[in-house]
N, C-alpha and C positions, 0 to 999 in steps of 0.2 A: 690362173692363167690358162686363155685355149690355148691348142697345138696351131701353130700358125698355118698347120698345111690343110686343117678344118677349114681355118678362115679365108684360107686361099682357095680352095675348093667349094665351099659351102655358103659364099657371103651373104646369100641371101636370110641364111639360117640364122646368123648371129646376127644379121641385123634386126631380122625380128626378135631375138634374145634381150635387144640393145631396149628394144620399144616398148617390150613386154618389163620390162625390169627401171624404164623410166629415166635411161642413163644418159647422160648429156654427154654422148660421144658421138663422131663422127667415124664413120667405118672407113670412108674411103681415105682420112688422113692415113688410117696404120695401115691401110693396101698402099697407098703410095710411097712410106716409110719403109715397108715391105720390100717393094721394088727398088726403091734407092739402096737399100742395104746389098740383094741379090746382085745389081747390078753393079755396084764398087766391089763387092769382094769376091767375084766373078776377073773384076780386070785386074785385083790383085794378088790373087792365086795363079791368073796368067803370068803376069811381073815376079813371079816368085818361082815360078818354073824356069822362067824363060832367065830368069839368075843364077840360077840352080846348075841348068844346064850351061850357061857359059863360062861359071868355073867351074866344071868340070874340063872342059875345053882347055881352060889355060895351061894347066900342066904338060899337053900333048902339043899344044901349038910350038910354030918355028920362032924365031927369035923376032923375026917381022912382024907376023900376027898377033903378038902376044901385047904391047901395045893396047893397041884398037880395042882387044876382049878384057884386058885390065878398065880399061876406061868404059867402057860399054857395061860392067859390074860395077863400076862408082856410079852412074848414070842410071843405071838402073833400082839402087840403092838409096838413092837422093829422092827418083819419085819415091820410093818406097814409105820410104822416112817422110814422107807428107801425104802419102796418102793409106798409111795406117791409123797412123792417129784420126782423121777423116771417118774411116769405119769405123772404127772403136764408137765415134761421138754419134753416126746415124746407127749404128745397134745399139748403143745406150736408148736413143731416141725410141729407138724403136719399143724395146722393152719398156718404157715408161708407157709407152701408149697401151702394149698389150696388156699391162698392171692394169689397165679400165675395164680390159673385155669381159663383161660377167659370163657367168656360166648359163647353159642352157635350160631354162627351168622345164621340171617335169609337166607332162602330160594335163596332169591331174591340177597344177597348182593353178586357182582364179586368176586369172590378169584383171589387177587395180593397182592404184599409184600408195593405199596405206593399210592400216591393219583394221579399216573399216571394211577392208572386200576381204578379210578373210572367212573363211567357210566353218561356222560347226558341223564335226563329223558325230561327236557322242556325247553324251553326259553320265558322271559316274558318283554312286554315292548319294544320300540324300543330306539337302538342304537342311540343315536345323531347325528345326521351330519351337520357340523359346517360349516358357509361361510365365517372362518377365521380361524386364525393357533389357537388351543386352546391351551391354559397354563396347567403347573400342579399344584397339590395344591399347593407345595410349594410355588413356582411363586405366586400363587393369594394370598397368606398370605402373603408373601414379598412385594407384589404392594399395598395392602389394608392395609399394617400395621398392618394385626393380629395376627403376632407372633412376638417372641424375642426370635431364637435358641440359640444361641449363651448365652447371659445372663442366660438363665435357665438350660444350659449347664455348666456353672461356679458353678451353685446351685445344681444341681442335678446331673452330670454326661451326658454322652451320655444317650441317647433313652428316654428322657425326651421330655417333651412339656409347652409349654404356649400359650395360646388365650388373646386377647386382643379382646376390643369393643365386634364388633355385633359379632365376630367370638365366644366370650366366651357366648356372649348370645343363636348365633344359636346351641352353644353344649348342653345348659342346654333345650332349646324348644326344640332339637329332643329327649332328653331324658323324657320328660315330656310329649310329644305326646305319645311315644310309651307307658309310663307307664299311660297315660288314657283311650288308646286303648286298654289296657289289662285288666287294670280295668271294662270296657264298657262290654267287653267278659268274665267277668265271673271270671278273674284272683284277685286272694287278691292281693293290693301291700302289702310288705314289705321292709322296708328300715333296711336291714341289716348288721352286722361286716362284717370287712375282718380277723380280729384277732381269728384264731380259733387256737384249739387244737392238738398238733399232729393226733387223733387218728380219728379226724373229716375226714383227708385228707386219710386213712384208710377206712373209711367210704365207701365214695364214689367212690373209687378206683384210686386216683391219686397215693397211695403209695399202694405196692411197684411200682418203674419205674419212679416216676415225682421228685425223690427226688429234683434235680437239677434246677428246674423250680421254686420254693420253696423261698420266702426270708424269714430268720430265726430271732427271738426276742432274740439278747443274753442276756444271765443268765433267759428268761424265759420260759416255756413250753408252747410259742404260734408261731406260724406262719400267713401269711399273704398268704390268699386265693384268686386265680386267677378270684374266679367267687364265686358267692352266693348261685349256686347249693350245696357248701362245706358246708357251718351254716346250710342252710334250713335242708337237708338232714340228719343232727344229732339232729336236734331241738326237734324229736320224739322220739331219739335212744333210745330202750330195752322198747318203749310202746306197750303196746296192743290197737291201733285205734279204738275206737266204726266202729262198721261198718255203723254207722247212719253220722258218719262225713264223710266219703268219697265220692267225691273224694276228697281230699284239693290241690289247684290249686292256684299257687302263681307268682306274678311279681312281685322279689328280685330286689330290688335298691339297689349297694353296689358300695363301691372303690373295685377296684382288680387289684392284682400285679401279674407281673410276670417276673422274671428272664430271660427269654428267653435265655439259656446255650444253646450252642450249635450251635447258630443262626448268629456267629460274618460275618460281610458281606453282609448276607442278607436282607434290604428290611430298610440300613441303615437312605436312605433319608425320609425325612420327619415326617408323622401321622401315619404309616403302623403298625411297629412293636415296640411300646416303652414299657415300665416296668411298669407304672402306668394309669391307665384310669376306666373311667365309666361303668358300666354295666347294663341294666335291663335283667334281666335271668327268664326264664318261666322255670319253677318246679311243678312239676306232682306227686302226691301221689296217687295210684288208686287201684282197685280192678284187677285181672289178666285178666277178662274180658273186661276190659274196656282199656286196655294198646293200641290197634292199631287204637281204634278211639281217642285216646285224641295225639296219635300220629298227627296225619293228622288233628287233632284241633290247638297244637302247632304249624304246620307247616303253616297252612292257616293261623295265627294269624302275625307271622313272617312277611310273603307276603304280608298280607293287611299292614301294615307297608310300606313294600317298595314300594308298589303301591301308596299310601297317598303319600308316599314321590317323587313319579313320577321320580324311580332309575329304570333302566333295569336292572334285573337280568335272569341268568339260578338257577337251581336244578340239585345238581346232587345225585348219588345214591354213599355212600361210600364204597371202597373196604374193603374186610375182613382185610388186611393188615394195614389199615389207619384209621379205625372205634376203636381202640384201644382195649384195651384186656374184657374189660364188657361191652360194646354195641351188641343187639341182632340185632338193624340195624342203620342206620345211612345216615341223607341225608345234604350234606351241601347247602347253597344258597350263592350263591355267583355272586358279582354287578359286572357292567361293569363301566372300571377305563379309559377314554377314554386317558389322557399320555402310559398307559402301552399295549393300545388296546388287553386290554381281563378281563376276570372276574376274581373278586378276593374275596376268601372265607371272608363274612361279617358274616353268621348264621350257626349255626349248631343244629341240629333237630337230639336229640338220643334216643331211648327204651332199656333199660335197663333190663327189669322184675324183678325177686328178685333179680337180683345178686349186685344189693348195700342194698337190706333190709336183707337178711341173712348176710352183715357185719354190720350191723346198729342197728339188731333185731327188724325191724319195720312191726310188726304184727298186726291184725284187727280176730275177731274172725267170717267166713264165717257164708256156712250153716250146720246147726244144729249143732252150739256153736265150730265149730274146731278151732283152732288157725291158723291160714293161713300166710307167706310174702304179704304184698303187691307189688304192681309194680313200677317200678318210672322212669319218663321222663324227659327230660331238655332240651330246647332250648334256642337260643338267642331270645331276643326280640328286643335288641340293644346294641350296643358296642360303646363308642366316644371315640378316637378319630378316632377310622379307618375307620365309615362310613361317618365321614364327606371327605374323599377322595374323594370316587366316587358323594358324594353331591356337592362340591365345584365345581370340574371337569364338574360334566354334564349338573350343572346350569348355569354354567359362561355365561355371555354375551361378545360380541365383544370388550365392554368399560373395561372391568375386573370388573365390577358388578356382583351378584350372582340374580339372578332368587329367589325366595320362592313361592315353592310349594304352591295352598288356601290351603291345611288342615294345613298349618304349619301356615300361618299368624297371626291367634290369639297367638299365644304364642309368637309372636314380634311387638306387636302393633300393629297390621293390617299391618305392612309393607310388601309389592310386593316385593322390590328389597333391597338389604345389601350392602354395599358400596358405594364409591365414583367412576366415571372414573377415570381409570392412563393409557390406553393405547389409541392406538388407530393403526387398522391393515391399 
């Protein structure tokens, strides 16, 4: 959410915000919501003085006047009584409209409408090159016996998953790496819900716009949260932050779902795109000053990840278009999938500033005692099933054995290699 006095000061800024970001909003509607709000609760604070003050009055008045100011307080009262409710219903209005206004994208971010204008910054890592035909993941789950599509498909629908053996083990060791390597850096873990609130998902700004993406609790007022940045990020809502506790710097362990509406066709086979999976999620609570270096902290923390895990990936910078409507900038990382020969988005690395703590009210009081927003960041620190893709893929050996990374081996027994041979080229 902007500060409304940006947008009343500045309109011209956020409307290029609005252009730049692709948003089918009209600025001047929430200026004139603006001013309908200002000017009703402008003539209702007058009416509420001017009440205030008249009984006051009654207790001193003479037996004649008292009359007149009894009634002039029921009268006054009766508007009141109709035209609070009034306000109430154009600042509700209001607020729904400023739930649209995106944030002001950085300097730096390309303006395009998709995640075709976004910018490579770096490439990291070498490419594989293979002295045999490689497999995809599928194939190496089919050959090693690590999955059962089909069966979990009976139980759960399409875009489901299941691991068997070392495959379920290697999920939980890459999850468990990366949540000690966060830990190592400074990161709290947290092992978080996915069951939140409607108003969580408000919050953070999936709603308005994600309704769809969303799986809903019938008969109850919770949902299931795609990622853990949703609980963390309310966990504080409507407090005042010592400023002696910040930053608070968190590596959320959660399940996260997500619907994927929209998606029918896409990226059907395999681990890519399914409905439920793991997440460790880096969340960022900071001072405004502090927002572009814990930026580029998240982001080096992500990397050393994928470097431990000896994955090639690039970096790239996000377009205003694809960075979604509250990110001030945005860079994704994304692995190289050697079946699909090219990279495919594993991380994403956002800055935010206040625009989810002015919906959250997550305030910290600066210097000399003001009430301040803080800032807030989120990266991936890992996702399974979709990083084991490019893991399976780029470790594979000749026999359909998987390779393990040294940093990963203690979390599998000291074991070098996961599986049995089934081929042979």
């Amino acid at each position: 959410m902007q500060d409304i006095r940006l947008i009343r000061e500045q309109p011209e800024l956020i409307r290029q915000a609005i252009a730049d970001k692709f948003i089918d909003l009209d600025l001047d509607l929430v200026l004139g919501a603006d001013r309908e709000v200002l000017e009703l609760r402008q003539q209702v604070e007058a009416m509420q003085a001017e009440r205030n003050a008249n009984a006051k009055l009654v207790p001193k008045a003479s037996p004649e006047e008292r009359p007149a100011l009894i009634q002039k307080g029921k009268d006054l009262g009766s508007e009141l009584a109709t035209l609070e409710p009034q306000l109430r219903e154009k600042e509700e209005a209001l607020r729904t409209l400023l739930l649209r206004v995106p944030n002001i994208p950085h300097a730096s971010a390309p303006v395009g409408p998709s995640d075709d204008d976004n910018t490579e910054l770096r490439r990291e890592g070498e490419v594989p090159q293979f002295a045999f035909t490689p497999l995809d993941h599928v194939d190496l789950l089919e050959g090693q016996g690590w999955g059962d599509p089909e069966r979990v498909a009976r139980v759960s629908g399409s875009r489901s998953y299941l691991l068997k053996g070392d495959a379920a083990r290697l999920e939980l060791a890459v999850l468990m790496f990366a949540l000690d390597l966060l830990a190592e850096r400074g990161m709290e873990p947290l092992s978080t819900t996915a069951l939140v609130r409607p108003e969580t998902l408000v919050g953070t700004g999936h709603f308005p716009g994600g309704e769809d993406q969303v799986y809903r609790i019938e008969g109850e007022e919770l949902m299931l949260a795609g990622t853990s940045e949703v609980p963390i990020n309310s966990l504080y809502a409507g407090e005042m932050i010592p400023e002696a506790d910040l930053p608070l710097a968190f590596a959320g362990f959660s399940a996260a779902f997500r619907s994927e509406a929209g998606s029918a066709g896409r990226d059907v086979r395999g681990l890519i795109r399914v409905h439920e999976f793991r997440k460790v999620e880096q969340y960022v609570i900071c001072r405004p000053e502090e927002g572009m270096q814990w930026f580029e902290k998240i982001l080096a923390n992500a990397e050393a990840i994928l470097q431990a895990l000896e994955l090639p990936y690039r970096v790239v910078q996000n377009s205003t278009g694809d960075m979604g409507a509250g990110k001030h900038l945005m860079y994704d990382i994304e692995t190289w999938v050697p079946s699909e020969t090219k990279y495919r988005e594993t991380h994403s690395c956002s800055y935010l500033t206040d625009w989810q703590a002015r919906r959250t009210g997550l305030r910290y009081k600066g210097e000399g005692g003001k009430p301040q927003f803080v800032h807030t960041l989120n990266n991936t620190g890992i996702a399974s099933p979709r990083i084991l893709v490019p893991f399976l893929e780029n470790h594979q050996q000749a026999d359909g054995t998987v390779r393990i990374p040294a940093a990963l081996r203690p979390y599998l027994g000291g074991k070098e290699v996961l599986g049995k041979p089934f081929r042979q080229d």
